[in-house]
C-alpha positions as CSV (number, residue, x, y, z in Angstrom):
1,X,0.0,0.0,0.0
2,X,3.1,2.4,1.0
3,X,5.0,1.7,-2.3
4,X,1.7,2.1,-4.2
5,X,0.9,5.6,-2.4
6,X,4.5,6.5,-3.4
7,X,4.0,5.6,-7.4
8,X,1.1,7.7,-6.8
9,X,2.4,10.8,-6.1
10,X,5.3,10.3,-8.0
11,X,3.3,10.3,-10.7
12,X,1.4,13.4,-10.0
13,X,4.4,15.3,-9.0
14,X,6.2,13.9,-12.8
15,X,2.2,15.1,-14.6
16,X,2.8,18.4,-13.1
17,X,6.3,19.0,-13.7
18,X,5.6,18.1,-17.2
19,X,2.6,20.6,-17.5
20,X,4.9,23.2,-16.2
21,X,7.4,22.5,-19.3
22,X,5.0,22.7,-21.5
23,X,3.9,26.1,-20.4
24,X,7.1,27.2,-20.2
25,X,7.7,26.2,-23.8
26,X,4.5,27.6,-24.7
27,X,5.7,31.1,-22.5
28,X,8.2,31.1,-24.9
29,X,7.1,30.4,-28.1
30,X,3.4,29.4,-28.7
31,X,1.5,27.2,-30.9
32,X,0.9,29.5,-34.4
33,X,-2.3,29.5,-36.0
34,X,-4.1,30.3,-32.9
35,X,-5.7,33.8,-33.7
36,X,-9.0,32.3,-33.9
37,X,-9.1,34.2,-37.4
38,X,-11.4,31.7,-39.6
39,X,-8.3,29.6,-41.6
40,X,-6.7,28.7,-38.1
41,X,-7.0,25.9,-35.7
42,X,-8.0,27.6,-32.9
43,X,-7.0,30.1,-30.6
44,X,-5.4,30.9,-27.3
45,X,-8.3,29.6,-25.0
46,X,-8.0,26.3,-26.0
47,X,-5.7,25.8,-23.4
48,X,-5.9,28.8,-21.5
49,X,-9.3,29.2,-19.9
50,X,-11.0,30.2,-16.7
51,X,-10.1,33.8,-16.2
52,X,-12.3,36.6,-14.7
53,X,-10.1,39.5,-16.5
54,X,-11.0,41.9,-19.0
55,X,-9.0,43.5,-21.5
56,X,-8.7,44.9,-25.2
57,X,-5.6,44.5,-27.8
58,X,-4.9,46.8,-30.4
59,X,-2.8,47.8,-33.0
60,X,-1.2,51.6,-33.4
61,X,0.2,53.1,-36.2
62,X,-2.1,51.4,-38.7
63,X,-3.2,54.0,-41.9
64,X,-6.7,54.1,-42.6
65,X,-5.8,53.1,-46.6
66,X,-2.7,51.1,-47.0
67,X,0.0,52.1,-49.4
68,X,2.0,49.4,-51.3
69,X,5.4,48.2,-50.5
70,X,5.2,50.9,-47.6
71,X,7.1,49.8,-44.6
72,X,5.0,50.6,-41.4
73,X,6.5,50.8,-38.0
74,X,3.6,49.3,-36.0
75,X,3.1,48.2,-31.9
76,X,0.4,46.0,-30.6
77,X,-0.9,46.7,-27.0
78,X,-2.5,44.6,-24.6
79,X,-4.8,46.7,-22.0
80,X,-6.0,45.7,-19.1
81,X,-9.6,46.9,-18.1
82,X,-10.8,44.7,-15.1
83,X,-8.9,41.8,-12.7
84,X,-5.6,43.1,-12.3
85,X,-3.7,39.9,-14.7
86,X,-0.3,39.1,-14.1
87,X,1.4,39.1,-18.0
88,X,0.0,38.9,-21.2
89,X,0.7,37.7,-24.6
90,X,0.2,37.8,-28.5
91,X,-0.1,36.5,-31.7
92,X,-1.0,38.3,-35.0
93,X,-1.1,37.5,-38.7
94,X,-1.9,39.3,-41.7
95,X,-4.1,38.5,-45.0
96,X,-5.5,40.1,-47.7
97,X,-9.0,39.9,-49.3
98,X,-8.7,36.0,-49.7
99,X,-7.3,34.9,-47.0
100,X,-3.7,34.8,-48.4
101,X,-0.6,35.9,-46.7
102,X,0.1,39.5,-47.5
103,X,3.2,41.7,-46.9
104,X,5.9,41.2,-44.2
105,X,6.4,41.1,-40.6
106,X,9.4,41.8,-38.6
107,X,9.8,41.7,-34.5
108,X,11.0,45.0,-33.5
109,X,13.3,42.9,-30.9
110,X,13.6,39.6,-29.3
111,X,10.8,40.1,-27.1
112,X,8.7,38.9,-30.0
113,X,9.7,36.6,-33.3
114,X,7.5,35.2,-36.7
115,X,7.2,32.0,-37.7
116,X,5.4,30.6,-40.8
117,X,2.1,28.2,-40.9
118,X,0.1,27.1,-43.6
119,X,1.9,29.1,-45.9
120,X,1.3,32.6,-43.7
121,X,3.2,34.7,-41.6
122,X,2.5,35.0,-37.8
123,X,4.1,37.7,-35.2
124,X,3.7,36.5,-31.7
125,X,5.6,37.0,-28.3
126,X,8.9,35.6,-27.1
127,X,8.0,35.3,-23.8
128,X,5.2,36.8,-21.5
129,X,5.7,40.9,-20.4
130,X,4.5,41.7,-17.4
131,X,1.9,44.5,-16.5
132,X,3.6,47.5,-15.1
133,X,1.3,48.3,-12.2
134,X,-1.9,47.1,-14.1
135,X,-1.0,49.1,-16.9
136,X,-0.8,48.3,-20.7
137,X,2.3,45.7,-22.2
138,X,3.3,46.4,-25.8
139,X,5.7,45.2,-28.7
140,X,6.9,46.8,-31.6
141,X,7.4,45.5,-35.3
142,X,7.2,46.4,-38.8
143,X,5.0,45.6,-41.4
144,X,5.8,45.7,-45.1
145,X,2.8,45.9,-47.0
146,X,2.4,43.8,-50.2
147,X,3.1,45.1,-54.0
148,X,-0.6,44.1,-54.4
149,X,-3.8,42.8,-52.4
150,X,-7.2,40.4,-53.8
151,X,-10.3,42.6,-53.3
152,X,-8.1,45.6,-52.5
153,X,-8.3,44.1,-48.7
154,X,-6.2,43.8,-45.7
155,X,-7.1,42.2,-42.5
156,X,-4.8,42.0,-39.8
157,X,-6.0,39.3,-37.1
158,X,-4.7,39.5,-33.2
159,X,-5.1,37.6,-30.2
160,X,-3.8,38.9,-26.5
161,X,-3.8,36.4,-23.8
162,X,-3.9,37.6,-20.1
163,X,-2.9,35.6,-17.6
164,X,-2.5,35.7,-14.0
165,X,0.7,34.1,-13.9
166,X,0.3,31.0,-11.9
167,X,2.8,28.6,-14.3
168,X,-0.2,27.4,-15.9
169,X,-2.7,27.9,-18.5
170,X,-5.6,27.9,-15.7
171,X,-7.4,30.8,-14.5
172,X,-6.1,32.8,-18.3
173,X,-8.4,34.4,-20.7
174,X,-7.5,35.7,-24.3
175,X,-9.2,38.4,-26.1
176,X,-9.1,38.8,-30.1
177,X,-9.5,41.7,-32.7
178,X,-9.4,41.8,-36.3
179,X,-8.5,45.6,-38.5
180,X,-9.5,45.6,-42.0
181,X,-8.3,47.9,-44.0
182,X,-8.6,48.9,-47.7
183,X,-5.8,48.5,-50.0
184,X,-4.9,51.2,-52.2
185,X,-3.6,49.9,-55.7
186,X,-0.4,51.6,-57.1
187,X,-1.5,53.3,-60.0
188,X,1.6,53.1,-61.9
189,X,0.9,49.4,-62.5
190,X,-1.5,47.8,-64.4
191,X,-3.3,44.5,-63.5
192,X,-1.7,42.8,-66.1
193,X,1.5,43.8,-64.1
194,X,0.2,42.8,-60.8
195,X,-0.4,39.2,-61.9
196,X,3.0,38.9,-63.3
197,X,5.5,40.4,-60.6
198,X,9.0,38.9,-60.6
199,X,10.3,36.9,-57.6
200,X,12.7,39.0,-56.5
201,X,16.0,36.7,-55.1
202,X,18.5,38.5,-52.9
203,X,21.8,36.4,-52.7
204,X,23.8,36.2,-50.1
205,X,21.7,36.8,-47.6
206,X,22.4,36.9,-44.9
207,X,25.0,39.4,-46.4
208,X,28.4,41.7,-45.3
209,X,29.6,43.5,-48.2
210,X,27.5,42.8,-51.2
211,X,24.5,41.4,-52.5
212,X,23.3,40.4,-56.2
213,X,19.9,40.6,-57.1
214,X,17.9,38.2,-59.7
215,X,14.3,37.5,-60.9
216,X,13.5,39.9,-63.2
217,X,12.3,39.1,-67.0
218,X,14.8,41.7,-68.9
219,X,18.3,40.9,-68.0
220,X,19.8,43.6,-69.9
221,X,17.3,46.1,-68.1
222,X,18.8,48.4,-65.4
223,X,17.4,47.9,-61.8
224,X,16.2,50.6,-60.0
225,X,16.8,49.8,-56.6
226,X,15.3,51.8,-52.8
227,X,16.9,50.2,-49.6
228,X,14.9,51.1,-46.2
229,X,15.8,50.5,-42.8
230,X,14.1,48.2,-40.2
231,X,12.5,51.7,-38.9
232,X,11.1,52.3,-42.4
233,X,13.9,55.2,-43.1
234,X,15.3,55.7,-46.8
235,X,18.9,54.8,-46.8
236,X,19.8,54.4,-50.4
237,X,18.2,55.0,-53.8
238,X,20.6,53.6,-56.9
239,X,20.1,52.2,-60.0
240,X,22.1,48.6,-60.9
241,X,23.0,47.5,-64.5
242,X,22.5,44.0,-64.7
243,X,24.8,41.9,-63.1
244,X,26.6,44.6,-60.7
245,X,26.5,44.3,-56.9
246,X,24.7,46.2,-54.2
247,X,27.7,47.6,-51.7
248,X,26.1,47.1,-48.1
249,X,29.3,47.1,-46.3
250,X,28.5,50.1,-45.0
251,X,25.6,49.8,-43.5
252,X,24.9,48.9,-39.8
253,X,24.3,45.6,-39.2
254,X,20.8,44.8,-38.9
255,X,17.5,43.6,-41.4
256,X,16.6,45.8,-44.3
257,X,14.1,46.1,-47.2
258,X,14.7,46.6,-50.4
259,X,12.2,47.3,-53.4
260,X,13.4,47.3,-56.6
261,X,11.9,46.8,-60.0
262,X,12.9,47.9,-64.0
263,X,11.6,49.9,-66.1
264,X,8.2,47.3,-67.2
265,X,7.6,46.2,-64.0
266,X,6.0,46.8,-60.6
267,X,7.9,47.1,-57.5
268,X,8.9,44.0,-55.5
269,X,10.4,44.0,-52.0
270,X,12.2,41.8,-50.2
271,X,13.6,41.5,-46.7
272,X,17.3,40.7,-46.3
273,X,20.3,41.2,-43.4
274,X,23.4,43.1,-42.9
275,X,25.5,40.4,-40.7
């Protein structure tokens, strides 16, 4: 009977030390495609559920009509309104009109990282932040919006989990939002255009003192070429003739977008790194 009592608790003690890890791991990085948008599996309160807290997430810096290939330095807020919660967390993604990844996201800093899921792009936390005396928790990031969007659409889909920190996912309670915003079409490309963008490729990347630049149709076509930092600045406009290197060994290390596109084509970004 003793030696049974003692497998007994053993095995609660190993049942909770293993919920614990999972938390943890989940603290740390959690499950994507949990947004509750309509394409995901879930959301956060499948597991975390039970909470008497009230709150609201939101998005700042969001225009009222998106601009393409427009880098937009964004931060999503988590507020607390009732039940004091411990820390908080998030998850975002962005679509366009059919559901279909559009633009891209980058953390602001480790407190927050992407990962990819059914072929879309998610921004979620790196780790819980705490409430600073019941007050709001925030990250920042940037969002690149897409050369083009179906139905002229963009919905951005969040989820904010608050939590009253007890190393579990009892007593928690998440709240979602969704923005949709309209898409404004550059004019200087027609549709015919928009259907048949080139893939930009940026090799190497990452990158220290050059990078080369392929995709486009007309090889013998000069590139022009904008570079922008993390923070959306300008840094460089130039123009490439086919075949010659982009110097970035003079730039601080760090990620960077870079549009580009000739003289019959639309623009095209893509996201590379200065090691």
């Amino acid at each position: 009977m003793i030696q049974r009592f003692h497998s007994l608790n053993l095995l609660k003690a190993g049942i909770s030390i293993l919920s614990i890890l999972v938390w943890l791991a989940n603290a740390s990085n959690p499950p994507t495609g949990r947004t509750g948008a309509p394409f995901d599996t879930g959301s956060c309160n499948d597991c975390h559920e039970g909470g008497n807290f009230s709150g609201v997430i939101s998005i700042n810096g969001l225009p009222s009509v998106v601009s393409p290939n427009t880098v937009y330095p964004l931060e999503i807020v988590l507020t607390p309104q009732s039940g004091n919660p411990n820390r908080g967390g998030f998850q975002l993604v962005v679509v366009d009109g059919n559901n279909q990844n559009a633009g891209d996201l980058a953390a602001g800093n480790a407190q927050s990282g992407t990962e990819f899921f059914q072929g879309r792009e998610y921004l979620e936390h790196r780790g819980p932040k705490l409430f600073p005396s019941g007050g709001p928790a925030a990250w920042t990031f940037t969002w690149t919006s897409p050369a083009a969007a179906a139905r002229d659409t963009i919905r951005f889909y969040s989820i904010g989990n608050f939590c009253n920190g007890n190393g579990g996912s009892s007593g928690d309670i998440a709240f979602s939002a969704v923005r949709v915003l309209r898409f404004q079409r550059d004019s200087s490309v027609s549709t015919e255009d928009l259907s048949a963008l080139p893939a930009l490729r940026i090799f190497p990347n990452p990158a220290t003192d050059q990078v080369f630049l392929s995709g486009f149709n007309d090889a013998a076509d000069p590139l022009e070429v904008q570079l922008s930092d993390g923070a959306g600045r300008l840094v460089r406009t130039t123009t490439l003739a086919a075949g010659e290197a982009l110097r970035v060994s003079d730039l601080a290390p760090g990620v960077y977008l870079l549009r580009a596109r000739q003289r019959n084509s639309g623009w095209v970004t893509q996201r590379f790194i200065r090691q």
